[in-house]
C-alpha positions as CSV (number, residue, x, y, z in Angstrom):
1,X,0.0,0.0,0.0
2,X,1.4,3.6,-0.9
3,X,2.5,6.0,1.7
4,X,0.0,8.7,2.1
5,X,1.2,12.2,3.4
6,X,-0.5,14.1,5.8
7,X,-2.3,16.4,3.6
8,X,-4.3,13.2,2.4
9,X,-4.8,11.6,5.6
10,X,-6.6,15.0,6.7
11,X,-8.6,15.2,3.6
12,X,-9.9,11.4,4.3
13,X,-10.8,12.0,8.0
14,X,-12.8,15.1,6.8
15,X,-15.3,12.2,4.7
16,X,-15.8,10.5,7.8
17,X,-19.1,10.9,9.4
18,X,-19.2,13.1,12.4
19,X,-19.2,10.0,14.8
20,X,-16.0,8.9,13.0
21,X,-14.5,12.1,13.3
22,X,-15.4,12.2,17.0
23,X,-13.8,8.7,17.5
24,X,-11.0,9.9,15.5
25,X,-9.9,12.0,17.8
26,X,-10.6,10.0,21.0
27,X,-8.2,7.8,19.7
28,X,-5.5,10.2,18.5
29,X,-6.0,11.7,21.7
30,X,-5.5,8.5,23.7
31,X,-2.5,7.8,21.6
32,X,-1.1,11.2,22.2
33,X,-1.2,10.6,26.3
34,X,0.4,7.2,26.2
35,X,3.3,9.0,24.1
36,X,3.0,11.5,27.2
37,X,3.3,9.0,29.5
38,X,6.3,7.5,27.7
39,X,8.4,10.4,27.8
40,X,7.5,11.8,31.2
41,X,8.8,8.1,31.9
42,X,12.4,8.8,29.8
43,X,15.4,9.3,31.7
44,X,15.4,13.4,30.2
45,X,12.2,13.9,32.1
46,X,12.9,12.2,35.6
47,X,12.7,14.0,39.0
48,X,16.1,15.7,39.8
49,X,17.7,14.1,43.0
50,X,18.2,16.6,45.9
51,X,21.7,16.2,45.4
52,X,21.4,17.3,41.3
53,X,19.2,20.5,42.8
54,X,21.9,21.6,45.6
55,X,24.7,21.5,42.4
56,X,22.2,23.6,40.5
57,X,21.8,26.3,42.8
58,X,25.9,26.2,44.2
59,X,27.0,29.6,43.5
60,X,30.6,30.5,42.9
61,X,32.1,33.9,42.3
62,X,33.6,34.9,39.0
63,X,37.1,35.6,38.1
64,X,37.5,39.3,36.5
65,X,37.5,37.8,33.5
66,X,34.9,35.3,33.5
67,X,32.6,38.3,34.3
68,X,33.8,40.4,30.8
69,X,34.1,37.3,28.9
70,X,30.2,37.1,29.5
71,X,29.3,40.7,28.9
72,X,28.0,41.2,32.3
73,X,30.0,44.6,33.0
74,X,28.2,47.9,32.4
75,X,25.2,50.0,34.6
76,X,22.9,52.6,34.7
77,X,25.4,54.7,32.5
78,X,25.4,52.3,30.0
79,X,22.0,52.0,29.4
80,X,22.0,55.8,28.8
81,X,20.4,56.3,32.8
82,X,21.5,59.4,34.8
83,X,18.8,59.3,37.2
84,X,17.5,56.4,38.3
85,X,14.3,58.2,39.6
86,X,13.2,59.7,36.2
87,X,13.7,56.6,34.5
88,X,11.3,54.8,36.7
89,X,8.9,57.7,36.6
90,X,9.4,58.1,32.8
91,X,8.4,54.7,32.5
92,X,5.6,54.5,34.7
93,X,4.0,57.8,32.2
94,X,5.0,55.5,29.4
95,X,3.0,52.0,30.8
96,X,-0.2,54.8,31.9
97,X,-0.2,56.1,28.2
98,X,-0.2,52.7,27.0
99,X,-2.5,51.5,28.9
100,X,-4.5,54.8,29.2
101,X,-5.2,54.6,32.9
């Protein structure tokens, strides 16, 4: 029997009857959660172990040059901010406008 691609398959469901249709989808559906099952069962999806959480969340400080290396340098100044009030107040009037409160 010849492959059919999806654009056919969809055109053949459409001539079911309605209560083919509707069992059509019961079953995909059912399929669909046993493939979720399946991969909430896979090793990628598993619980992390309290041990795996605790490495996660270990913080170590950065060398100088870890810290340039990843761009994280820079400030207000950089982000063209002199005052740090008018910038929160400017965007407040912003978010009001927008939102025409």
């Amino acid at each position: 029997m010849a492959e059919m691609t999806f654009d056919e398959i969809v055109m053949r469901a459409l001539e079911l009857t309605p209560a083919e249709q509707e069992q059509l989808i019961e079953r995909l559906a059912a399929a669909l959660d046993d493939q979720a099952a399946e991969a909430d069962e896979s090793e990628e999806n598993r619980p992390l172990t309290d041990e795996e959480v605790a490495e996660l969340m270990r913080q170590e400080p950065l060398a100088p040059a870890e810290v340039i290396e990843r761009g994280l340098t820079g400030g207000w100044a950089d982000m063209g901010i002199t005052d740090g009030a008018e910038w929160v107040n400017e965007r407040k009037r912003k978010r009001k406008a927008r939102l025409k409160w």
